[in-house]
N, C-alpha and C positions, 0 to 999 in steps of 0.2 A: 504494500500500500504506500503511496507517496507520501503519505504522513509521516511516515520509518524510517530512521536512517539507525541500523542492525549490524549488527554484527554477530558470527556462529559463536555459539558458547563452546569454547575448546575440546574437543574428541575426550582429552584426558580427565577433565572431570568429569564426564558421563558413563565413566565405563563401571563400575562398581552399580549406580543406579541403573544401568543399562540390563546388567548381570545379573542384579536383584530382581526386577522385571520379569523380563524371558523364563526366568526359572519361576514363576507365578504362573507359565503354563500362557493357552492363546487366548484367556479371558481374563481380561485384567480390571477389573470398576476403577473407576476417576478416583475417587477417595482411596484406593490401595496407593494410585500413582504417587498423590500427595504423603502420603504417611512413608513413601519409599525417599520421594524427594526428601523429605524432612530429616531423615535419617542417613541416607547417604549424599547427599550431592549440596543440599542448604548448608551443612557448616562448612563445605570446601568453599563456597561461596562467600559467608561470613568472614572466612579466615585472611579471604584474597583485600576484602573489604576494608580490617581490622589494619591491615599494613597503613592506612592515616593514620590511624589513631599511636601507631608504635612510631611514625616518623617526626610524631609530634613530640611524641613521649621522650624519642633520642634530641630533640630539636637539631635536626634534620634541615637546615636551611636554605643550603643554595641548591640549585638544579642538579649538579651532578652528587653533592649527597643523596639526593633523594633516588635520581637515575640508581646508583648503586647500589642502593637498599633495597628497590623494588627488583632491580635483576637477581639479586642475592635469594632475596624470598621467592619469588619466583621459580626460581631455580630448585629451590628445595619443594618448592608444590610440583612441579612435572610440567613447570608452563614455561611460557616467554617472557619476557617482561613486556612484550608489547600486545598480549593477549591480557597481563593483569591488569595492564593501562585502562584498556579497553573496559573490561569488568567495572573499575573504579569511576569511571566515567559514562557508565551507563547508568538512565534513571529508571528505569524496568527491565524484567529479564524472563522472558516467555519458554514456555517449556513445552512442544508438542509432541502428542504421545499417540499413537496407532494401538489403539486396546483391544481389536478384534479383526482379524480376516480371513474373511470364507471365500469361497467357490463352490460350486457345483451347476448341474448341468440336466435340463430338464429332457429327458431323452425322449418326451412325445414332441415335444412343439420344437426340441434342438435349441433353446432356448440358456445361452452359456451368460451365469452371473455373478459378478462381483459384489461384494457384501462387508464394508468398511466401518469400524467404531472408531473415534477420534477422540482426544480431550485436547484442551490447550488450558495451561495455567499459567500466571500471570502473576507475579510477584514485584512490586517495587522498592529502588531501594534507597533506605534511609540511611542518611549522615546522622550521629549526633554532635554536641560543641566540644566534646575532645575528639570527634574525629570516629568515633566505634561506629562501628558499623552494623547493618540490619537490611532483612528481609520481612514485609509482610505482605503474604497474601492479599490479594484483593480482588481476585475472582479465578471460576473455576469455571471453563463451558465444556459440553460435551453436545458430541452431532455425529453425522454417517454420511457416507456417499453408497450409491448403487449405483455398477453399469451395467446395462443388458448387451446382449450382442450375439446376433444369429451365425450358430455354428457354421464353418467352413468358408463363411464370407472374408473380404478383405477390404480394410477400412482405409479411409486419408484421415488423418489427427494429427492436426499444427501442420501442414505440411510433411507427413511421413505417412510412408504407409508402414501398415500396421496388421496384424492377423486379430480374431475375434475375441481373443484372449485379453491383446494387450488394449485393443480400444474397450472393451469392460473395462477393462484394470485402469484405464488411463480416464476415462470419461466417469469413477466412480470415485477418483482421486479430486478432479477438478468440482464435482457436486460437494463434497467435503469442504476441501481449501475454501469453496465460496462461502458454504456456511459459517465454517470459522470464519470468514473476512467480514461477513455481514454481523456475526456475534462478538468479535473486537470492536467492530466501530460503534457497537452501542454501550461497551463501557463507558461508564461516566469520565474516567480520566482521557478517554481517547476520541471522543465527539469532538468533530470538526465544530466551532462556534466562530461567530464575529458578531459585532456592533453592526446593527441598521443603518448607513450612510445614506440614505435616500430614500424618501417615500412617494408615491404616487396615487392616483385615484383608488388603483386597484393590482399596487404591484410596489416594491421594494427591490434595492439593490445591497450589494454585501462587498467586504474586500477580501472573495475568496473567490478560486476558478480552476484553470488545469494543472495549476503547480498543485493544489491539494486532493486534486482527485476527483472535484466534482463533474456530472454528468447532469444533462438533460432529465426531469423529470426527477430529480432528488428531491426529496421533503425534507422540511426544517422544521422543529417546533419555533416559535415566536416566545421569549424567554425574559419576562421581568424580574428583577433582582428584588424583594422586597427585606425589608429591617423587619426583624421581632423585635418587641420590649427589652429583651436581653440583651440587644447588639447585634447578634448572629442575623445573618443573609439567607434567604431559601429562595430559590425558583420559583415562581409562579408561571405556569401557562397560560398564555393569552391569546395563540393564533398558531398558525401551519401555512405555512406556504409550499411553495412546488418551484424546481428552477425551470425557468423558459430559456435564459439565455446563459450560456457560458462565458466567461472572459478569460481571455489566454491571457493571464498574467505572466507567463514565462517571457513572454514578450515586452508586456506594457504592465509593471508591477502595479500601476495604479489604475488598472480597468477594474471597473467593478462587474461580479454576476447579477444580473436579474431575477425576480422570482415572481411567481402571483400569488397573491394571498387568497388563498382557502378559503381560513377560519380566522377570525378576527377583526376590529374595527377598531376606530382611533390610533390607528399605531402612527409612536412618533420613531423618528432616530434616535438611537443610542440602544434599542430597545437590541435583546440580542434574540441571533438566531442559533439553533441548537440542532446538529445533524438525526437527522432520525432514520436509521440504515435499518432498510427495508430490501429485500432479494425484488428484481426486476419481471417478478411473476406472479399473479393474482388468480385467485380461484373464484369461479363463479357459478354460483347455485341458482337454477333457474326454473322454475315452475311456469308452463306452454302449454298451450292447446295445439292438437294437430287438426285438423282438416283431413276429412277423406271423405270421396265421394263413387259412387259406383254408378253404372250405365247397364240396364237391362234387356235383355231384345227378349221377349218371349209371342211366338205367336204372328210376329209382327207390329207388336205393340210395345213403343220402347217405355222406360222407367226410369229417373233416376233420384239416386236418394243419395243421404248426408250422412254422417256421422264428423260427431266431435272426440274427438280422445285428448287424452292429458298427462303428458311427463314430466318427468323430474330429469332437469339435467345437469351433469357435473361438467365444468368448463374449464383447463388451464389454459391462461393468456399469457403472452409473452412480452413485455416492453420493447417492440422492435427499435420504437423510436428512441434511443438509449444510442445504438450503433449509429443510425443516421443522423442525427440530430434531431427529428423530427417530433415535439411535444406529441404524447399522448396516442403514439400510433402503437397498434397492438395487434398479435398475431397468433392463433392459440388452434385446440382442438378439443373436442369433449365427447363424450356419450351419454346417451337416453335412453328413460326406459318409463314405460307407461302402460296403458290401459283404454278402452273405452267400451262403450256400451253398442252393439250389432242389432239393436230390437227392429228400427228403423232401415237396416240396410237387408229390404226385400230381394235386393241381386243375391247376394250372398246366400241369405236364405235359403231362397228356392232353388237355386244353380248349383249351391257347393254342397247344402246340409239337409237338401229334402226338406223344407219346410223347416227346421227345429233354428232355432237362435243359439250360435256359436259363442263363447270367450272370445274376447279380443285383447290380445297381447301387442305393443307398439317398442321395439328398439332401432336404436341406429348411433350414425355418427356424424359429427358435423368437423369442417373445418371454418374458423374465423376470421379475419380479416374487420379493426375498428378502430374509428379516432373518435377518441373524442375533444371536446371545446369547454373549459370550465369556465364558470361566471362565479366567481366566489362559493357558495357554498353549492350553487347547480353543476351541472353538467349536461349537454347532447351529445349523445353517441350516433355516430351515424357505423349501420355495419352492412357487412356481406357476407355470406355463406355457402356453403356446399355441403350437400346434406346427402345421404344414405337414407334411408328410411326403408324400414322393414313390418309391415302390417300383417301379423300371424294372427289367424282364424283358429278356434281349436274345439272340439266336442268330445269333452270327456278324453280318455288314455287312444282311442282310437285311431285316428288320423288329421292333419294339417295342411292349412292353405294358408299361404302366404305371397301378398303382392309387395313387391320389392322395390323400389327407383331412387333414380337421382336425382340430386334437381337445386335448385338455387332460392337462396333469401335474400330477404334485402327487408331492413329494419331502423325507423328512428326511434329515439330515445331519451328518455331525461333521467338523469341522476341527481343524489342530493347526498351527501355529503355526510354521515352520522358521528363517527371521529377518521384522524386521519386515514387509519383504514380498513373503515368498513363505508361502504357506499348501499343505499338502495335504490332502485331503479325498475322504471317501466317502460317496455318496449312494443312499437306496434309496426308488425311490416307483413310484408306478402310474400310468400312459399310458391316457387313458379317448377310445376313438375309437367309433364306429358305425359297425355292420357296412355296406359297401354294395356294389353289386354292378352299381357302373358302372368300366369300366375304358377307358383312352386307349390306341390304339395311330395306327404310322406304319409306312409302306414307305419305309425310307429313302431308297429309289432314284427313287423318285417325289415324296414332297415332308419337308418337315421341318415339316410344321404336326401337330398331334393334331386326331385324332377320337376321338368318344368314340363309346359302346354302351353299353347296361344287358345284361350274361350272367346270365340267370335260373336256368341251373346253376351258375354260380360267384361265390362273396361274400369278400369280403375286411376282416379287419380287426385294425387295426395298435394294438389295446389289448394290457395286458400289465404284467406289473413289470417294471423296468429298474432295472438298476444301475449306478452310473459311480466311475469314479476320476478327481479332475482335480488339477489344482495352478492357483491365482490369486496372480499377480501383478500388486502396488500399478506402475503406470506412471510415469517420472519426468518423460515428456514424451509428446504424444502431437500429430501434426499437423496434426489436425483435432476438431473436436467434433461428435460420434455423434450426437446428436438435431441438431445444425442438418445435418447431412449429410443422415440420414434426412428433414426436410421439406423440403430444398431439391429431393431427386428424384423424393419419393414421389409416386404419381399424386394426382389429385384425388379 
């Protein structure tokens, strides 16, 4: 992270707590790690530390005393002197730890995956005024990565190719890294913050930009300092913005970012902003009506009737607009699964089930494509779709009909804003599919494969206006990453 300027903790004091570790076998819990740290590897740290407090003790005072002292000790701990420098002068010292890894291999679906536990701890370190030195904890995260990846295939990852193995292994490593990177930056000592330099109608500027990392579409809390009666300062919340604009400060140190306010009103300058590190992928729960309608011929006499059904759908979205610069552009995929009521659809009736009224079962899948436009606490989305849809007919254990298509949506939208991430929203748009009048069915009892058939009395089609209600939630961790999942399984 650009906020870091790091250095490795030297090989030689890790090996005792390395050793202690490993011999705990391939399941290690976070609190084992810290009770091993604390025992082997935190007093070698102390000790490198304590060398102020003895330089001061000898008074120690020009440079090359000290140079000399610190090579001497050093030397007796198994290090450099330019690795105990470094120690000495570092104000935290993070520790990552791999607590679990599996593999295995689903031998029906070929199906090869990666399965990672992680911790990272975080200790800062204290001077006293004789110079003794200290470690105290001050946080502990733990997270995982997954990668999936279909057997025999051959992957590109960063520019290398790769076999099925090593893009699991490598794309379950990168789902990790990020969650730790997004669970650092929300430690309180590691929150990017500045001062409000600018306010606007409906927008604020900051002096922070690509030297610290920021991106398109990051959220800030808006962050008053208030007095207790004691003296003491605490935070208060008073607003959330979002950044629209970045400013290359590596360039121009004095360009300010941009941002638009959310949540919040009267903000003046001075007032500060507080990083709120959130993963660039949002889940969305969404409750839809489907549309289906059927076409009759019997006799000569056509028919056609309606059904509504109604799913529930699970949505992961992507922050595309993150990589392009583009506010609020987003790119995701999800599945459905529903229900509705056959009383009314007399095609199906009489063509598929001899008169008797069928179950009706509704799944499928959609891909997304949406921006949206904030006004303060609102939001329009405008989207587009690509939908699967699969309408199963079923009576009793016996046998199934099922009409199948593809077909496109198109939807607008308004949002409203509940805290910074949780959003609810209403969507109204139109399901555009072609009629067809091939349908799949099976005898359960005989095999689980489809057949199809074209029924030139009966047509089916799953166009219509749909309306949904959802809620999207911003994610703070997620243990895997949705596009390398989807190409590590999808067919060729």
């Amino acid at each position: 992270m650009p906020r870091f300027d790091y250095n490795p903790i030297p090989a030689e004091l890790l090996e005792d707590f390395k050793a202690e570790v490993e011999s705990r076998g391939s399941n290690v819990s976070l609190d084992e790690v810290v009770e091993i740290l604390k025992e082997k590897f935190v007093p070698k740290i102390i000790e490198i530390l304590d060398i102020e407090k003895e330089i001061r003790a000898q008074n120690l005072l020009t440079e090359a005393q000290r140079n000399s002292f610190i090579a001497t000790k050093a030397k007796a701990l198994g290090i450099t002197a330019e690795q105990a420098m470094k120690i000495m002068n570092s104000a935290f010292i993070c520790v990552p730890v791999i607590s679990k890894y599996r593999t295995y291999m689903d031998s029906d679906a070929q199906i090869y995956t990666t399965l990672l536990s992680a911790g990272v701890i975080w200790y800062r370190v204290i001077y006293r005024e004789n110079g003794e030195g200290d470690l105290n904890l001050i946080v502990k995260k733990e997270t995982g990565g997954m990668g999936l990846a279909k057997a025999g295939k051959t992957f590109e990852h960063e520019g290398k190719k790769v076999d099925y193995r090593e893009y699991a292994f490598r794309t379950a490593v990168v789902a990790l890294a990020r969650d730790i990177q997004v669970a650092t930056r929300d430690i309180p000592e590691f929150r990017l913050g500045a001062q409000v330099a600018e306010v606007y109608s409906n927008a604020i500027s900051f002096p922070m930009g690509t030297r610290e990392g920021i991106k398109i579409d990051d959220g800030f809390d808006l962050v008053e300092l208030q007095e207790n009666p004691d003296g003491s300062f605490i935070q208060k919340n008073i607003g959330f913005v979002r950044v629209t604009k970045v400013a290359n400060n590596r360039i121009n140190p004095r360009a300010f970012s941009r941002a638009q306010i959310i949540i919040g009103s009267g903000i003046e300058p001075g007032v500060y902003v507080s990083e709120r590190p959130r993963l660039p992928v949002d889940i969305v729960i969404r409750l839809i009506n489907n549309p289906f309608t059927v076409k009759y011929v019997w006799l000569g006499e056509e028919t056609q009737n309606s059904m509504t059904g109604y799913s529930i759908h699970s949505e992961l979205i992507y922050n595309l607009g993150r990589s392009l610069g583009i506010p609020q552009l987003w790119i995701g995929a999800g599945v459905f699964i529903g229900g509705g009521d056959a009383e009314n659809l007399e095609g199906v009736k009489r063509g598929l089930f001899g008169g008797e009224k069928p179950d009706v079962n509704i799944v499928g899948l959609n891909g997304i494509l949406m921006r949206k436009f904030y006004y303060k606490r609102f939001a329009g989305a405008v989207r587009a779709e690509l939908i699967l849809e699969s309408i199963i007919f079923s009576k009793g254990e016996d046998y199934e009909w099922k009409h199948e298509k593809r077909g496109l949506g198109f939807g607008l939208g308004v949002e409203y804003v509940i805290t910074p991430d949780l959003n609810l929203g209403l969507n109204l748009g139109y399901r555009a599919f072609s009629e067809s009048k091939k349908w799949n069915y099976r005898f359960l009892s005989e095999s689980k494969e489809w057949n199809s058939i074209e029924k030139e009395n009966l047509s089916g089609n799953h166009s219509g206006f749909a309306f949904s209600i959802y809620v999207t939630y911003s994610l703070p961790k997620l243990w895997f990453d949705p596009i390398a999942v989807f190409k590590g399984v999808a067919e060729e």
